[in-house]
KEVEXZA-567270 format. One record per residue: x, z, y of N, C-alpha, C, CB in turn. Coordinates in steps of 0.001 Angstrom, whole numbers, padded with zeros to 6 digits, always signed. Glycine has a CB too. Layout:
KEVEXZA-567270
XZYXZYXZYXZY ...
end
This chain:
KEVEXZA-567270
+002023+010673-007385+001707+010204-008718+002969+010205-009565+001076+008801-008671 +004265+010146-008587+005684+010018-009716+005474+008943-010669+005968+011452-010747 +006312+009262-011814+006205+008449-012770+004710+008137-013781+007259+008925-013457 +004271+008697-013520+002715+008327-014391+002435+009284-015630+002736+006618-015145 +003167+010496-015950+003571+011232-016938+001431+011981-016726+005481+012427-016520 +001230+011913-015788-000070+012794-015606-001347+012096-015830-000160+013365-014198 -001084+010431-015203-002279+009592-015955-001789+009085-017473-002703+008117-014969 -000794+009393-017976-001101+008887-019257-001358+010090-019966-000031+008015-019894 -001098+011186-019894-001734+012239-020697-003058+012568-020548-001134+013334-020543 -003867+012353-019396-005452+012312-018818-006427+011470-020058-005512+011270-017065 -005254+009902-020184-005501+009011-020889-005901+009283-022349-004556+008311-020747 -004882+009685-022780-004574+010354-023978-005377+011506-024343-003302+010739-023941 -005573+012193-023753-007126+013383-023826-008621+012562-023323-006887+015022-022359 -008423+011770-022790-009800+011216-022339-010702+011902-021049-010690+011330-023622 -009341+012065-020384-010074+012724-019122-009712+011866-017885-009579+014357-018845 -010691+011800-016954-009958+011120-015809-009065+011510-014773-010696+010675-015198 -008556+010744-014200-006994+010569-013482-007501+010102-011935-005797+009101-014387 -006942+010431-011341-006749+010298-009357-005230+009987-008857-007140+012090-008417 -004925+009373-009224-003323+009387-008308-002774+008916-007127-002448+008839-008869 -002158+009824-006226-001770+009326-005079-000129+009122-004959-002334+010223-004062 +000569+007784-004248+001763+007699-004104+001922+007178-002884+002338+007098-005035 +002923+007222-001999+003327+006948-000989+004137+005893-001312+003791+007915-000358 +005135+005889-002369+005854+004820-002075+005672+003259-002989+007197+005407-002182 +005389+002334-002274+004690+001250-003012+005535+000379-004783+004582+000020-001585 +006692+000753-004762+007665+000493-006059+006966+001325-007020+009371+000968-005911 +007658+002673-007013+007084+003996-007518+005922+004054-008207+006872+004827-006558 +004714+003675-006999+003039+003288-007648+003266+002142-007995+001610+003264-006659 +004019+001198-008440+003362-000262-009260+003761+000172-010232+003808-001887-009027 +005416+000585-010515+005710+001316-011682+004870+002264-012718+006534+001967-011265 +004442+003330-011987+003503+004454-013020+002153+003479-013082+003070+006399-012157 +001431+002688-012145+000028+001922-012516+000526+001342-013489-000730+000896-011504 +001440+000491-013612+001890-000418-015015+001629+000459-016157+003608-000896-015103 +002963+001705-016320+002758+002701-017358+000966+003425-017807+003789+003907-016750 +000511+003289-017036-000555+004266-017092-001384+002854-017448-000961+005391-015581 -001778+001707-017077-002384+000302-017915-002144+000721-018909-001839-001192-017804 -000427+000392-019589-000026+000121-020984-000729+001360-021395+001654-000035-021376 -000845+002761-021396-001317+003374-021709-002864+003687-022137-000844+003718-021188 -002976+002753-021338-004665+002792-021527-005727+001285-022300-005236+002986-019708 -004210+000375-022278-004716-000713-023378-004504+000127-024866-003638-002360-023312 -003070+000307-024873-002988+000925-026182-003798+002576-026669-001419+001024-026290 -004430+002776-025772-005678+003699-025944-006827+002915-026565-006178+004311-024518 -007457+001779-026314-008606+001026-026492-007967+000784-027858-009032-000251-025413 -006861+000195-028141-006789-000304-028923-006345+000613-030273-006179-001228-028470 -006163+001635-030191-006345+002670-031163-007629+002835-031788-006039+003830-030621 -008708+002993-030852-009884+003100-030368-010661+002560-031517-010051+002447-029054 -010409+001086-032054-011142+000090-032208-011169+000478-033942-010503-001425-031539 -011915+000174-034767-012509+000486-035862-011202-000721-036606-014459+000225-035901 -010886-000111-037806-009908-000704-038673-010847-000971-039461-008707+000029-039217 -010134-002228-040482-010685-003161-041390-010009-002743-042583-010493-004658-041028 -009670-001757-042396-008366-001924-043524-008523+000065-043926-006196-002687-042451 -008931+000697-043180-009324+002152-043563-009526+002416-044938-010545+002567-042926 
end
């Protein structure tokens, strides 16, 4: 999975993501990145009041 460079672009197109990591640092790291990525996806998402 590396750094998460592959689920946040999945994210970002709206496609889904599978990632595998061996080393347990590594994967908490990119899961974190790839969350933040995917709150601030929703939250793009969401209909403005202000358009």
């Amino acid at each position: 999975m590396g750094s998460g460079t592959t689920g946040v672009a999945c994210i970002r197109a709206g496609r889904n993501f599978v990632g595998i990591e061996k080393d347990k640092d590594i994967f908490d790291v990119a899961s974190r990145r790839i969350e933040i990525a995917h709150t601030i996806h929703k939250l793009n998402s969401l209909p403005s009041l202000f358009r």
